[in-house]
Residue, then its C-alpha position, 0 to 999 in steps of 0.5 A: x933232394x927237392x921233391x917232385x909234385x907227385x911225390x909232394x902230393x903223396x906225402x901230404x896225404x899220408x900226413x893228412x892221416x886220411x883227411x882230404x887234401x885241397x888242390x889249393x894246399x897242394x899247389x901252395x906246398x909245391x911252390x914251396x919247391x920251385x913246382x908251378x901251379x901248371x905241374x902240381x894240376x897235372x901231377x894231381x891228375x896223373x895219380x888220379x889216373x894211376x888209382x893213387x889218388x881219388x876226389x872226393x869233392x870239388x877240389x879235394x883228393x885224398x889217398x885211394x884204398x889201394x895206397x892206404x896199407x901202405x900209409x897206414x905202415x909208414x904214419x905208425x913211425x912214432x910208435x915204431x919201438x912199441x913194435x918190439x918184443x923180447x928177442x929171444x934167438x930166433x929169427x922170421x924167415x921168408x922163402x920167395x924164391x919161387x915167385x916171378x921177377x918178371x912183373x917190376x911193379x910187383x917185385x918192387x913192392x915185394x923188395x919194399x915190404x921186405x925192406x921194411x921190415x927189416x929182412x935181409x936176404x941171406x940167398x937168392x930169394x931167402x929173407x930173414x930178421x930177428x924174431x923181435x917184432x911184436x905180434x910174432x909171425x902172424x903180426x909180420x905176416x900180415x903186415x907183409x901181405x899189406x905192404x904187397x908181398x905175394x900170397x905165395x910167399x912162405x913165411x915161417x920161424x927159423x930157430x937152432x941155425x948152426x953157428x956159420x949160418x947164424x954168423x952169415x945172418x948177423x952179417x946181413x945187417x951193419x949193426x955198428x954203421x946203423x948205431x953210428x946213423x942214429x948218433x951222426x943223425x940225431x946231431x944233426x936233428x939238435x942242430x936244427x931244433x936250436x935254430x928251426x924257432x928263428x926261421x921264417x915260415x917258407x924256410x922253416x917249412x922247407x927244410x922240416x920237410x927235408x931235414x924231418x923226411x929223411x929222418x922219418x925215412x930212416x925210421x920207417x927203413x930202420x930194421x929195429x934190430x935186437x941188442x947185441x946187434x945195435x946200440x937201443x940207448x943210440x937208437x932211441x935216443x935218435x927217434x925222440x929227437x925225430x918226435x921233438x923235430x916233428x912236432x916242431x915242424x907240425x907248428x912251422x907247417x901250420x903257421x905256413x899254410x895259414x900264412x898262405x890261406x891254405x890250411x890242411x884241416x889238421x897240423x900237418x905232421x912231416x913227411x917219410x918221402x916214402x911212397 
């Protein structure tokens, strides 16, 4: 699905990794997209006025502090298995039962941060996932907070869960259909890789973003699940086939914005379509 002016300028930003962001690159990548220079000015203006984005010289926006926790969590996909340690059993479990529904905003930011962390929800408000991330309960905690989760939430270790709780918690997760994921998506990535080197600059940059973006969104979604519950050998096998599409659609954005005399300053990385 093409994406929209905001959700455009949004990912550019998060892959500038906080440098600014030209409304000339911006309207060039837009067109890229069938975006009129008309709708990327007031898309730029409409996040502007939301505390998305904010200018920081004449022409130039880059991500608000507001948005940068967020961008911080999603830019770290490269490393994502570097977030693993050992699972030895237990799980991390967070109780939010008692906090409001009512404000959307919140809940939404709530259901992303648990999302991406990987939690399922066993009952109505109560979350878990293997204790196998690194930094252990604080680490999670903290990077919750981040990504929006209430204060209020109650985050703790749960170990020694009776054998039908534990059977309901495994069940959360869909270890067979994730390791099929990796492998049906890790195909289709070296289908591109074999070709991406013969596409002209527009065509190629278009479809890194799409084909890249929504292998970068399963990983920043991706719940790094311990063995027994997935396949790792499938799954890393998956995520160096993202980095290969990445740095190939680094260049392929590079070579498009300097055709068009509109650099970013940097290689522009893929995009997450994660905002």
């Amino acid at each position: 699905m093409a994406p929209t002016a905001k959700s455009l300028i949004l990912e550019l930003l998060v892959a500038t990794g906080g440098a600014p962001l030209s409304a000339r690159a911006a309207i060039v990548a837009c067109a890229l997209f069938g975006i009129s220079e008309n709708s990327t000015r007031v898309a730029l203006v409409r996040l502007s006025a939301a505390g998305r984005i904010e200018a920081v010289e004449r022409g130039s926006y880059q991500l608000t502090s507001g948005s940068e926790d967020l961008a911080r969590e999603v830019g770290s996909w490269r490393s994502a298995e570097s977030k693993l340690r050992r699972w030895r059993g237990g799980y991390l479990a967070v109780h939010a039962g008692s906090l409001g529904r009512a404000d959307r905003a919140e809940l939404r930011r709530r259901d992303r941060a648990l999302r991406m962390l990987g939690f399922g929800e066993l009952e109505r408000g109560f979350h878990l996932r293997p204790d196998n991330l690194a930094g252990g309960l604080e680490g999670v905690r903290s990077r919750l907070h981040a990504l929006g989760l209430e204060r209020e939430a109650i985050i703790f270790v749960a170990s020694a869960l009776t054998p039908d709780v534990e059977y309901r918690v495994q069940a959360l997760w869909d270890g067979k259909g994730l390791s099929a994921a990796y492998r049906r998506s890790r195909a289709e990535l070296e289908r591109w890789l074999r070709r991406a080197g013969r596409l002209e600059p527009d065509v190629g940059a278009r479809e890194a973003f799409l084909i890249g973006g929504r292998a970068i969104r399963q990983i920043v979604y991706d719940p790094l699940l311990p063995a027994p519950l997935v396949d790792e050998g499938d799954r890393r096998a998956f995520f160096d086939a993202v980095r290969q599409v990445d740095q190939e659609g680094r260049q392929i954005w590079k070579r498009f914005f300097e055709s068009h005399e509109a650099g970013l300053g940097a290689e522009a990385p893929l995009m997450s379509h994660v905002h």
